[in-house]
C-alpha positions in Angstrom: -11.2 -55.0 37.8 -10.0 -56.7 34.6 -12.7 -58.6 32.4 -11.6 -60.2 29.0 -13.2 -60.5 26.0 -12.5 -63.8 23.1 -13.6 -63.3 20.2 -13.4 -66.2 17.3 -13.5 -65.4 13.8 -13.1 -66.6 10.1 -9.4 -65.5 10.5 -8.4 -65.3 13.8 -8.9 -66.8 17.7 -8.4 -63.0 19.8 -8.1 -61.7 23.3 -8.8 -58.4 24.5 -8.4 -57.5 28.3 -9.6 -54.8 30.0 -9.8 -52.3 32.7 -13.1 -52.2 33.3 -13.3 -49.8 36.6 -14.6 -46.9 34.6 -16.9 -46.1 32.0 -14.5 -46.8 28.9 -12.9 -50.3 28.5 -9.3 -49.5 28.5 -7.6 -52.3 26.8 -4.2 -53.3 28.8 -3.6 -56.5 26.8 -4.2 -58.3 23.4 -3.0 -61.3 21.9 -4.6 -63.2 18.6 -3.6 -66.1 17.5 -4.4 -67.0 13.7 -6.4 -69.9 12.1 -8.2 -69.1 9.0 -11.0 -71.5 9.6 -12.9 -69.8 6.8 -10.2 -71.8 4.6 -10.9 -75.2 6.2 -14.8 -75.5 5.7 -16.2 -78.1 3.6 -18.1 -78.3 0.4 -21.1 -78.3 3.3 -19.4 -75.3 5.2 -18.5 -77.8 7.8 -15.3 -77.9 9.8 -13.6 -80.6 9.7 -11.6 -82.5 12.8 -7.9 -80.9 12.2 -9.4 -77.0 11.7 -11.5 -77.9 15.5 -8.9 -79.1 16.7 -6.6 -76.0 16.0 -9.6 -73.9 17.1 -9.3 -75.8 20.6 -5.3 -75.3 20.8 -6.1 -71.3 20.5 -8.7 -71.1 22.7 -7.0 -73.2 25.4 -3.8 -70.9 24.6 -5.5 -67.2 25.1 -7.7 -69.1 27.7 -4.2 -69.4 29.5 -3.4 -65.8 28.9 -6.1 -64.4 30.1 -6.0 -65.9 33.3 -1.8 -64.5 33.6 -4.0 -61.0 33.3 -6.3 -61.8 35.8 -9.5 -62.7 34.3 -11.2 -65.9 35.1 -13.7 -66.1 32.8 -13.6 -64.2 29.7 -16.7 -63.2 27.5 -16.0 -65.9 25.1 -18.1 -66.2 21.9 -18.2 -67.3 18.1 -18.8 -65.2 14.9 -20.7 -66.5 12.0 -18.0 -69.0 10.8 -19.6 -71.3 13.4 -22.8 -69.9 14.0 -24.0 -71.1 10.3 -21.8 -74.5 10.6 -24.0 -77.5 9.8 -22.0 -79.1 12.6 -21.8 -76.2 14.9 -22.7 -78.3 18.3 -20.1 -80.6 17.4 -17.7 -77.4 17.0 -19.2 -76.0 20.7 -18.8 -79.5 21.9 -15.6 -80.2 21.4 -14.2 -76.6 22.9 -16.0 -76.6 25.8 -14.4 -80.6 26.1 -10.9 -79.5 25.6 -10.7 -76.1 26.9 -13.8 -75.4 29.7 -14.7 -72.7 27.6 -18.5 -72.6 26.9 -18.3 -70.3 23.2 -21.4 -68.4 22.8 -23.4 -68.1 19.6 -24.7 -64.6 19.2 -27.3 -63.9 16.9 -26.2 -61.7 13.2 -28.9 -59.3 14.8 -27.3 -59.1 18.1 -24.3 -58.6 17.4 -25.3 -55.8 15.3 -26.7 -54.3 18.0 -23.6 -54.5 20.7 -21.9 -53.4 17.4 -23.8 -50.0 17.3 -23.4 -49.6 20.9 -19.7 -49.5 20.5 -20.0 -47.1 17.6 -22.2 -45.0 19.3 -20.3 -44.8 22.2 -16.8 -43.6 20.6 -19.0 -41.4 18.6 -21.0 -39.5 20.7 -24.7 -37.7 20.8 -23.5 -35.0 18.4 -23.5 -37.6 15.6 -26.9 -37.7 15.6 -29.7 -40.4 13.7 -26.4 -43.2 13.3 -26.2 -46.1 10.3 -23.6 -48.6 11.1 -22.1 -50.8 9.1 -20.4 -53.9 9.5 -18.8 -56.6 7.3 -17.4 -59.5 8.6 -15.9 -63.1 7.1 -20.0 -64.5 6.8 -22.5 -61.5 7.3 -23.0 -57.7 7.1 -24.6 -55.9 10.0 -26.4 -53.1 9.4 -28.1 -50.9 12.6 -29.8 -47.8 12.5 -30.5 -45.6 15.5 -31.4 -41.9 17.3 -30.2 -43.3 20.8 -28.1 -45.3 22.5 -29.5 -48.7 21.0 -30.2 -49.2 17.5 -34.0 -49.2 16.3 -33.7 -51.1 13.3 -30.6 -54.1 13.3 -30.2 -56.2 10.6 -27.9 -59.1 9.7 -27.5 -60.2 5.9 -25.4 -63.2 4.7 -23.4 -60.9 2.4 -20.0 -61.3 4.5 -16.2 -61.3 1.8 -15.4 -64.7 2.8 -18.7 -66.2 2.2 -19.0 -64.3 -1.1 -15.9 -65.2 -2.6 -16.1 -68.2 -2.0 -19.7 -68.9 -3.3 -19.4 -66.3 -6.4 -15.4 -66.4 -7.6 -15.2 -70.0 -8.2 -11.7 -70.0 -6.7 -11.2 -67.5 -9.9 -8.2 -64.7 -9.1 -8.3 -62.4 -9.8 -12.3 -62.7 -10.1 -13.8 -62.3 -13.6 -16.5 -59.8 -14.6 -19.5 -61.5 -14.2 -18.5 -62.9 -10.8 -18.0 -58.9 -9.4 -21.6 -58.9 -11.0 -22.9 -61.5 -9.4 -21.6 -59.9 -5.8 -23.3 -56.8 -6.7 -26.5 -58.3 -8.0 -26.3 -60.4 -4.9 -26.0 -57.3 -2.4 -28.7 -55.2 -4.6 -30.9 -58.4 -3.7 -30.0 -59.3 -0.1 -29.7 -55.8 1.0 -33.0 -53.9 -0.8 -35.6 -53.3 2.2 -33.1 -52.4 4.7 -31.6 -50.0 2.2 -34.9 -48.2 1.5 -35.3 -48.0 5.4 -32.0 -46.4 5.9 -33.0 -44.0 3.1 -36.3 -43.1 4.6 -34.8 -43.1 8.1 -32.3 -40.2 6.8 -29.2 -40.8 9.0 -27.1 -37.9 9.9 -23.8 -40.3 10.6 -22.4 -43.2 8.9 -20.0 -45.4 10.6 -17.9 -48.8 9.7 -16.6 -50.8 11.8 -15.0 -54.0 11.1 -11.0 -55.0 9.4 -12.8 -55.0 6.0 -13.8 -51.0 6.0 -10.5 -50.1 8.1 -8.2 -52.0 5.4 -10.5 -50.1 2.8 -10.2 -47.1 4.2 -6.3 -47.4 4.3 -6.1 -48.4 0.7 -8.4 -45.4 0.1 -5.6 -42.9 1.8 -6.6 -42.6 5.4 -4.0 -42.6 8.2 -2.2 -45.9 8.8 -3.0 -47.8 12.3 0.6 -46.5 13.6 -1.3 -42.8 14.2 -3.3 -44.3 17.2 -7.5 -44.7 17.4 -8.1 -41.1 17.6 -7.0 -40.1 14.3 -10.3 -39.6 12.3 -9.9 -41.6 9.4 -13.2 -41.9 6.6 -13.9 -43.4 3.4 -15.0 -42.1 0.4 -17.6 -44.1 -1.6 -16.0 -42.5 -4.8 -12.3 -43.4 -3.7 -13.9 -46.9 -2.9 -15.3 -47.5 -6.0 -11.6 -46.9 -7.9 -10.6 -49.1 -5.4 -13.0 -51.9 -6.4 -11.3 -52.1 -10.1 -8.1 -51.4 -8.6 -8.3 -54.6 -6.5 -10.6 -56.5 -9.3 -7.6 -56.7 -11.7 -4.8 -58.4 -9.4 -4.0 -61.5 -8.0 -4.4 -62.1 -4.3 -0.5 -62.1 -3.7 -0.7 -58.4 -5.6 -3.6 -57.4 -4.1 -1.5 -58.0 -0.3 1.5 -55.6 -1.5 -1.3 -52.8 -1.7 -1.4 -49.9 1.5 -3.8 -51.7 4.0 -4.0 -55.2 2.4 -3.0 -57.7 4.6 -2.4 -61.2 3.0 -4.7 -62.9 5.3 -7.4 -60.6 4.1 -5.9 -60.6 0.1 -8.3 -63.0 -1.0 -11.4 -62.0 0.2 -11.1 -57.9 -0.1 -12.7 -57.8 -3.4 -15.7 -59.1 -2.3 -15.5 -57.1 1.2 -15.3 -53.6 -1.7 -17.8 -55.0 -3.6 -20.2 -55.4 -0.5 -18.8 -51.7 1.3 -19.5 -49.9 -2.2 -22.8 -51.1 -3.2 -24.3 -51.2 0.5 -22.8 -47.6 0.2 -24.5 -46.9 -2.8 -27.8 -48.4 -2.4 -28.3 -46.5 1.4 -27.5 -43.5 -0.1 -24.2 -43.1 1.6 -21.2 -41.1 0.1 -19.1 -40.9 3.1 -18.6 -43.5 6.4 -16.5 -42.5 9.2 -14.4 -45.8 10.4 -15.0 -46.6 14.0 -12.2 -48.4 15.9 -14.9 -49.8 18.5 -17.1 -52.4 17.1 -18.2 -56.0 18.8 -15.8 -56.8 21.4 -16.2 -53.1 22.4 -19.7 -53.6 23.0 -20.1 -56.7 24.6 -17.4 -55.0 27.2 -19.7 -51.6 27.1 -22.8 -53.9 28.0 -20.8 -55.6 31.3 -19.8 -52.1 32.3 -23.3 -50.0 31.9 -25.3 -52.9 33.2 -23.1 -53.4 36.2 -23.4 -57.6 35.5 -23.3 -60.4 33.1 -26.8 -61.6 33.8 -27.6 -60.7 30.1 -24.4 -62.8 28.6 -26.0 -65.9 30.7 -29.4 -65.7 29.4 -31.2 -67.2 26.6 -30.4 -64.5 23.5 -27.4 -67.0 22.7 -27.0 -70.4 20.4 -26.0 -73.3 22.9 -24.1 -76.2 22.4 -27.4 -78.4 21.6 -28.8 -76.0 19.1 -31.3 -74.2 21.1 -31.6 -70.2 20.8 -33.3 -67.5 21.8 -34.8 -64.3 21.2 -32.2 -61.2 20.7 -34.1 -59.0 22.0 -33.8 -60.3 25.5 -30.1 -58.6 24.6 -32.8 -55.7 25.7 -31.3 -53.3 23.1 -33.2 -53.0 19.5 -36.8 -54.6 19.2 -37.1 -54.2 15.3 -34.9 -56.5 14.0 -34.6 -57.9 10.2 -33.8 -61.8 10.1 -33.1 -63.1 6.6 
């Protein structure tokens, strides 16, 4: 059996299919098609008619694809460049309109829990008390656990696009007090869920997300060409010569960099910022970079529960605003809303 998973981000619309007969997804087929929404919001953060309406073209498009792999309905949902959209119904509306597609809305705190499930997964037990972390286009997910769901999940609006955009004043490269103002912005956002990582002692670190693996690549691990096996860390030493490595060049240097992708050029100093003083502040000196992270889970979650009952229920936003708790996910109870 083949399910499929779209996931919509700051940068791109994606598809991942999947064998789901086992007990690992085993991807058979990906395709992403790129929008940089995150580029189109208002002064508001509003997206306006033309960005929507590319966003319906993609989904339609890898809506098409998916059913040429055989999957009917895919697990279709939205990250936080729509989830914290003043018009986000309108956005919903206007997909599931054009396309079928209803996009769900998970919560920052649930999809830092599907997150760690994924990491914990690929993992394994012998990693022990596990801190994730997680930094996309809008937030950073942070999830700490001794088992197979987190205990502690966290979502903070401390995500590269959102910060450069807010803090760099369309400066590049960014000046010295706007890198300052990232870091005093992190050291504020991300205080009590430091000290509980600290006092929770983790035994493993792990990053998931583009953000740490392009990081980690600039930092010298192995390139993406070496396959998902290949163990590939970062060094919160490394990362911090990185930081005014990055914080000295223009975007179109920054993309000619190991790792750097042009799409990703203009928010990566940020995206270090964040890594290194989330890094700092936990304690952390080393993460291990997880190729499994929210798509991974949410396919995880179909195949350990045996149904999509839970993807149905209430812990996602609707098109009409409503939403409902995450912890009818039934993974982490202690969650940290900001």
């Amino acid at each position: 059996m083949r399910v499929g998973v779209v996931d919509v981000g700051s940068n791109t619309v994606r598809l991942v299919v999947a064998d789901a007969d086992g007990q690992v997804p085993l991807p058979v087929h990906t395709v992403k098609r790129r929008l940089r929404l995150g580029e189109h919001l208002d002064q508001d953060g509003r997206l306006g008619e033309e960005p929507v309406g590319q966003l319906v073209a993609a989904v339609r498009d890898v809506q098409e694809e998916a059913r040429r792999w055989g999957v009917a309905e895919p697990f279709a949902f939205v990250t936080s460049i729509v989830r914290d959209a003043p018009n986000r119904a309108e956005v919903l509306e206007a997909v599931a309109a054009g396309t079928g597609v209803r996009l769900r809305t998970l919560s920052g705190e649930a999809e830092a829990e599907l997150t760690f499930l994924a990491a914990r997964r690929w993992m394994g037990w012998r990693a022990g008390p596990l801190v994730l972390f997680d930094i996309g286009g809008g937030s950073l997910e942070v999830a700490f656990g001794r088992s197979r769901l987190p205990d502690y999940a966290a979502s903070l609006p401390l995500g590269a696009r959102r910060l450069t955009r807010e803090l760099f004043d369309g400066q590049d490269p960014p000046r010295e007090a706007d890198l300052k103002a990232v870091r005093r912005q992190v050291r504020h956002q991300l205080r009590d869920v430091a000290a509980r990582i600290r006092w929770e002692m983790p035994h493993t670190a792990v990053a998931t997300s583009r953000t740490f693996q392009q990081l980690a690549r600039l930092c010298g691990a192995a390139p993406g060409r070496y396959g998902p096996f290949m163990e590939r860390q970062l060094d919160r030493t490394e990362l911090g010569k990185a930081v005014r490595e990055l914080a000295r060049l223009p975007a179109e240097r920054r993309a000619q960099l190991p790792g750097i992708s042009a799409a990703r050029a203009g928010q990566c100093v940020a995206g270090a910022v964040v890594a290194h003083t989330a890094m700092k502040l936990t304690g952390i000196e080393t993460v291990t970079v997880c190729p499994w992270a929210l798509r991974e889970g949410i396919l995880l979650r179909y195949i350990e529960d045996g149904d999509a009952d839970w993807w149905a229920g209430e812990h996602v936003h609707t098109a009409d605003g409503g939403r409902g708790d995450p912890a009818s996910l039934g993974l982490a109870t202690a969650t940290c809303a900001t």
